[in-house]
Each structure stands twice: as structure tokens, then as C-alpha cells.
C-alpha positions as CSV (number, residue, x, y, z in Angstrom):
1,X,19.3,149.0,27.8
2,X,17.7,145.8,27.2
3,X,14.0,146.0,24.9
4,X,11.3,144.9,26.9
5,X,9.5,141.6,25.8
6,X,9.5,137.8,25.9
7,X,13.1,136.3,26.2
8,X,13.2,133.3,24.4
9,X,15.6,130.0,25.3
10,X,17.2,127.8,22.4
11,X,17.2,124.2,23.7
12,X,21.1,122.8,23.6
13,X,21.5,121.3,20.1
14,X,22.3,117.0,19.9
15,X,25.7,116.3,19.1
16,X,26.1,115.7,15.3
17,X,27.0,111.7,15.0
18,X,26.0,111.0,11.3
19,X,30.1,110.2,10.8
20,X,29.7,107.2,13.2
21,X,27.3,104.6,12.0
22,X,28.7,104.4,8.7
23,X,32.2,104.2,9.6
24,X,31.5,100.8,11.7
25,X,29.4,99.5,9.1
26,X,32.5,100.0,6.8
27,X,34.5,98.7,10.2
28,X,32.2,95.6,10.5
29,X,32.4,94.4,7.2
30,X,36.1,94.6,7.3
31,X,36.2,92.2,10.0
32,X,35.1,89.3,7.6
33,X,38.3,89.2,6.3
34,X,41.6,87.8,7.0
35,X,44.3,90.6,8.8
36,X,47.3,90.4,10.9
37,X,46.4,89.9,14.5
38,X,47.8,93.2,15.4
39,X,45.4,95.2,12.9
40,X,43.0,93.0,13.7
41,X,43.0,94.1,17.5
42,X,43.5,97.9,16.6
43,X,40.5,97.6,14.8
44,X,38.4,96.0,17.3
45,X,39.2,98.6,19.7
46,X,38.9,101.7,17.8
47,X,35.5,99.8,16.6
48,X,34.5,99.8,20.4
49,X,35.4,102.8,21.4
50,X,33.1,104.1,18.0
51,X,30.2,102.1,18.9
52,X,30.1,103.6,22.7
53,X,30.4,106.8,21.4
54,X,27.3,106.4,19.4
55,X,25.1,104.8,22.5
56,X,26.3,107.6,24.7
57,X,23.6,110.3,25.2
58,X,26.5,112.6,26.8
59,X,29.0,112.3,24.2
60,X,30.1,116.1,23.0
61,X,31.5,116.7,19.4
62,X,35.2,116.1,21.0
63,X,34.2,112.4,21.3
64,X,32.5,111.8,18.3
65,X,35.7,113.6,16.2
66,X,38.1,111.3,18.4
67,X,35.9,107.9,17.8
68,X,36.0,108.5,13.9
69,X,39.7,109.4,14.1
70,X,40.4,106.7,15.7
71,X,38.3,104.3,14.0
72,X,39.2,105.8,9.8
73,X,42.8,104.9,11.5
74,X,42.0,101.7,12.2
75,X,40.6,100.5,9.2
76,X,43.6,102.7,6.8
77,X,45.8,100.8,9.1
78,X,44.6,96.8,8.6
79,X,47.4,94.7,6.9
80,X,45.9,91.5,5.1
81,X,47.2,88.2,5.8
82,X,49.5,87.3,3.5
83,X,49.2,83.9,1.3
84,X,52.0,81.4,1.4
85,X,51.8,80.6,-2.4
86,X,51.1,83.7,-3.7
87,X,54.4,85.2,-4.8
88,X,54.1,89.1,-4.4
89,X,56.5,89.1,-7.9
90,X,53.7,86.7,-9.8
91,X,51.5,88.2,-12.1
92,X,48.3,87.4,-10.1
93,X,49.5,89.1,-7.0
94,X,47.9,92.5,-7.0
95,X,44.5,90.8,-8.9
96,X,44.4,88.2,-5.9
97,X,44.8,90.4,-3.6
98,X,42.1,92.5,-4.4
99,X,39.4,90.0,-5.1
100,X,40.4,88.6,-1.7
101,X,39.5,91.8,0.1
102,X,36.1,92.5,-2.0
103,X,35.6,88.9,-0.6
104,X,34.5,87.4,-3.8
105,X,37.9,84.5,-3.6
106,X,38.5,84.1,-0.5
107,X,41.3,81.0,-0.8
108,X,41.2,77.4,0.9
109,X,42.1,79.1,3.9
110,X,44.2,82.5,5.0
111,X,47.3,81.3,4.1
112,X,46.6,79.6,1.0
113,X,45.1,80.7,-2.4
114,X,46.0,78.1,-4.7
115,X,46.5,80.1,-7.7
116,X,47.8,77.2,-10.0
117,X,44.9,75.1,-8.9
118,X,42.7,74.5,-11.8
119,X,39.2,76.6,-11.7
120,X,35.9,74.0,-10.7
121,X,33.0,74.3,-12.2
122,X,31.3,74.0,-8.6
123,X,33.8,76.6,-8.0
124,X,32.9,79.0,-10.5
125,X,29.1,78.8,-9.8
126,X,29.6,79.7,-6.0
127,X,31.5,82.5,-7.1
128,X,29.2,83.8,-9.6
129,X,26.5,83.2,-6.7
130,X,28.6,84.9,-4.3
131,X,29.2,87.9,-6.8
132,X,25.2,88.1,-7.5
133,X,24.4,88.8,-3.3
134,X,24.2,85.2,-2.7
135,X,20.0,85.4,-2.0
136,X,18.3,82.8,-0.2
137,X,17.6,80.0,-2.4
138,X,15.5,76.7,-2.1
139,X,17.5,74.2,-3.8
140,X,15.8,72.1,-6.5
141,X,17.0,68.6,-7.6
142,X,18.2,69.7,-11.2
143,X,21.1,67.8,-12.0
144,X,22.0,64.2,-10.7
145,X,25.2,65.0,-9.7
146,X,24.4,68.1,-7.5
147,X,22.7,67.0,-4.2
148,X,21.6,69.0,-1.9
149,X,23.6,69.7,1.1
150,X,26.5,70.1,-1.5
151,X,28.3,73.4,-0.6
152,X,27.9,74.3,-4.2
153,X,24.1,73.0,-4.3
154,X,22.4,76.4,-3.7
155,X,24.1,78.3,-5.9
156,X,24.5,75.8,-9.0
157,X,19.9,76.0,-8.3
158,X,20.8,79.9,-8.4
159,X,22.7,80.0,-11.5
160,X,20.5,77.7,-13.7
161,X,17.2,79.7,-12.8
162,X,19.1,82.9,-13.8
163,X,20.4,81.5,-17.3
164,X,23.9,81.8,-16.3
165,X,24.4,78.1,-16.1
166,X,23.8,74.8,-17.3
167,X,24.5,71.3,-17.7
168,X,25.7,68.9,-20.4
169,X,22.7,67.9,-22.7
170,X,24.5,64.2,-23.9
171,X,24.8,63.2,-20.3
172,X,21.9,66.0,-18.4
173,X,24.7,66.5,-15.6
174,X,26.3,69.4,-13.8
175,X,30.0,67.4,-13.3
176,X,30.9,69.6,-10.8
177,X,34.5,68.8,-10.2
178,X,35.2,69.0,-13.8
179,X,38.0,72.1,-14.8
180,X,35.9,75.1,-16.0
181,X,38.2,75.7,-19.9
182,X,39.1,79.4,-20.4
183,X,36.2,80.0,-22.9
184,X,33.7,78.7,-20.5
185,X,34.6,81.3,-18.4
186,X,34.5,84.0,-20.4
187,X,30.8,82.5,-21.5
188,X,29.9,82.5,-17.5
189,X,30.6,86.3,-17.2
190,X,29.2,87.6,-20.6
191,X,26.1,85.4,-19.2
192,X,26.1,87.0,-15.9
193,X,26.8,90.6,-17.1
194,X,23.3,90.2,-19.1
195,X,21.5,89.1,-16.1
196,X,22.6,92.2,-14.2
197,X,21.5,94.3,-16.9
198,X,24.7,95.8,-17.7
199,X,25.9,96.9,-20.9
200,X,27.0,93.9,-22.5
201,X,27.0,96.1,-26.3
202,X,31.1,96.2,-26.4
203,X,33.0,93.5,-29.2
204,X,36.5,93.3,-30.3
205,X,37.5,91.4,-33.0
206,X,39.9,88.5,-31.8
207,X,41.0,86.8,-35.0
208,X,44.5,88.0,-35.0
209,X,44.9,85.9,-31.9
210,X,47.2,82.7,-33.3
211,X,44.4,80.7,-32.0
212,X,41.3,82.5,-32.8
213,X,39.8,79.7,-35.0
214,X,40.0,77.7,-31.7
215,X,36.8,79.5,-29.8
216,X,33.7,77.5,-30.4
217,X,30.7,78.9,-31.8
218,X,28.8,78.6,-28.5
219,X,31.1,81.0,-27.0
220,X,32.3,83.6,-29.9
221,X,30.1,86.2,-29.1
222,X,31.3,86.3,-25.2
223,X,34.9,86.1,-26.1
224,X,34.3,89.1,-28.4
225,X,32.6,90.7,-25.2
226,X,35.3,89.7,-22.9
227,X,38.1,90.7,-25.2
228,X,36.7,94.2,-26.1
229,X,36.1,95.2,-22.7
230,X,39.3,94.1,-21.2
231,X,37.8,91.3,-18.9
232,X,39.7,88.6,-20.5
233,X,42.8,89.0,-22.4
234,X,44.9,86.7,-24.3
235,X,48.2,84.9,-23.2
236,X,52.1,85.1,-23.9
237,X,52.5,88.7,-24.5
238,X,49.0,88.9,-26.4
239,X,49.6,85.9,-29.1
240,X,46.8,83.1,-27.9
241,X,43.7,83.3,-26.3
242,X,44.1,79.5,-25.3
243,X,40.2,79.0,-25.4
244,X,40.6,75.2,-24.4
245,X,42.9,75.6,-21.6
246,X,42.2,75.6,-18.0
247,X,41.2,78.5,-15.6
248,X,43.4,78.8,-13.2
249,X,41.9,79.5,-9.6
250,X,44.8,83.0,-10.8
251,X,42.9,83.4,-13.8
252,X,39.7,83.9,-12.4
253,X,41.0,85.8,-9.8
254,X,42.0,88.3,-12.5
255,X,39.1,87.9,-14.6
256,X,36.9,89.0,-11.6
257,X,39.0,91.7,-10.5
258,X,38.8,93.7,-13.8
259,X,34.7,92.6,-14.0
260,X,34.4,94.5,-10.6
261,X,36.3,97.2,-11.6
């Protein structure tokens, strides 16, 4: 026998489709890189099917379970392109790779990374710019040899106003195209570790590198930095830090992937 009294109805509850929006997102930003064109499609369509899922009032909990499926699939599944003159045996591979899809180097184009290619200085500063969140920036005529319009214009402005980069005082350029060394790297990323505020404290005594005494004064204390928190290491098995050398466009590529790490 049922009590007598008021009998009260519970509204039908809205299918639960927090899963969704931040699974495209992830989706979506995986579409800026470079993938097979099979991948590529699965992922469009599984990205699709997701995003009608999530504009469709009627859509029960079977749909949404089958959209995220579908779509965590998807993106498990893409296969990056692969570069032409990146040898998956070479040192570099797995650091070039993974720089690649954090889209911080992105190579000339999606078959070539140019990992022998010496590291620009205009090269370095976009990538630095890149790594910061690339903000808008109003370019400022700083350096004669950086005009605006210059690919590299916005973030070279960027770079000087954050203290991360700057010119040559005998000559007040930029020289854009001239090869970034191996210590002026390491300087670069000490100097833009300290504008992010991170914990820059860590040092490591390098002198029993065979070139140690090579590292100019202006960048000792970053090398100390870069060698004691594993950012920059040495060459041939450990021996040289080869301060004066060249960054390769491989180099970099490494240098960046442990920084991000």
C-alpha cells in the first residue's frame, strides 16, 4: 500500500559531456602539426564525429563514450611525418622529434629539418619567442639590421625588452644571420630561464672539460647552469664543451628538448 502524499518527479538528468571539449582541444592542437595523410584523416573524422556529439542536445551517454573513444584513438593513432635528413640511427633523432611535436622546431618544411645546418641568431630569437607564448608585440626599430617586416623582427623586439637578448656594442647590431657559438646558446637559455622565474640556483663545475678555460667570462656562470642541470652537455664522450663551436639546428633541437623537459 502506497503512503498517501505528494509524489514528486525528478527531471531526466543532461548527459555528462565534460570528456568532450577537452579532448578536441587536445585534437585541435594536434592538427598544427605535420602527420601522415592517413592519420591525418582518421583524426579529422573522429574530431567531427566529437564535435557533433557535443552540439547535439539528444546525444545519450552511449554517444558521448563512443565520440571520446573514437577520438583518444585518433589522436594515440597519428604518425608524424617523417624528415628526409633526419637519420632515425643519428643522435638527434628522438630530441628532434620531440621538439617537432611540442612545435617549438618545426624544420624548413615537413620533410626537412636540417640538423647540420648551423643555428641563426634570427633563428634562436624566434625560437626563444616562440617558446615564451609568442605575445603580440609592436616592433621597435632597435637594431639597424632588423627591419620590420623581417620574420624574425617581432621576436628579436621581444627578446631585447625581456633581457634575453642583445646586440653587439662595437658595431650596435643584431647580425642576424650570423651562427649563434655553442656558449651563446647556453647564455640565451640561462637568460630566458631567469625571465620565467624558474629556478636558475643549480651549478656544476665544468673545469675538467679539456676545454674549460675556453668559456668566456660573459658566459661562465650559464655554462655552470647549463652543465649542472643537464641542458647542455659536453661533446665526444664528455671530453670538450666546444664553447666556440657552432649550434647546430641538432644541437638546439636537443638543448630545447631537455629545457622543456
Amino acid at each position: 500500500v502506497m503512503p498517501a502524499g505528494p509524489v514528486t518527479v525528478t527531471a531526466a538528468f543532461e548527459t555528462d559531456k565534460s570528456a568532450v571539449a577537452p579532448l578536441i582541444e587536445e585534437a585541435e592542437g594536434k592538427l598544427q602539426n605535420a602527420y601522415t595523410e592517413e592519420s591525418w584523416k582518421a583524426l579529422e573524422e573522429a574530431l567531427a564525429g566529437a564535435k557533433a556529439v557535443l552540439e547535439d542536445e539528444n546525444a545519450g551517454s552511449a554517444d558521448v563514450n563512443s565520440a571520446v573513444t573514437a577520438l583518444r584513438a585518433a589522436i594515440d593513432a597519428l604518425v608524424l611525418k617523417q624528415f628526409q635528413d633526419v637519420d632515425p640511427a643519428a643522435w638527434y633523432y628522438g630530441f628532434v622529434y620531440d621538439v617537432f611535436e611540442k612545435q617549438i622546431m618545426t624544420g624548413y618544411d615537413p620533410e626537412h629539418f636540417g640538423p647540420e645546418d648551423t643555428l641563426k641568431r634570427s633563428e634562436a630569437a624566434m625560437l626563444l619567442y616562440r617558446l615564451g607564448g609568442s605575445e603580440d608585440v609592436e616592433y621597435v626599430s632597435i637594431f639597424p639590421d632588423v627591419q620590420e617586416g623581417a620574420w624574425y623582427a617581432e621576436a628579436v623586439t621581444w627578446g631585447v625588452n625581456n633581457g634575453i637578448i642583445c646586440g653587439y656594442e662595437d658595431s650596435g647590431t643584431f647580425q642576424p644571420d650570423r651562427e649563434l657559438s655553442r656558449q651563446e646558446l647556453a647564455v640565451l637559455m640561462y637568460r630566458f630561464a631567469q625571465f620565467m622565474e624558474y629556478d636558475t640556483g643549480e651549478r656544476a663545475d665544468y673545469s675538467s672539460y679539456q676545454d674549460a678555460a675556453l668559456v668566456q667570462e660573459y658566459a661562465a656562470e650559464a655554462m655552470s647552469w647549463a652543465v649542472g642541470t643537464g641542458v647542455g652537455t659536453g661533446k665526444y664522450e664528455q671530453t670538450v664543451l666546444d664553447p666556440h663551436g657552432a649550434s647546430l639546428h641538432a644541437d638546439c633541437a636537443a638543448v630545447l628538448s631537455r629545457f622543456t623537459d
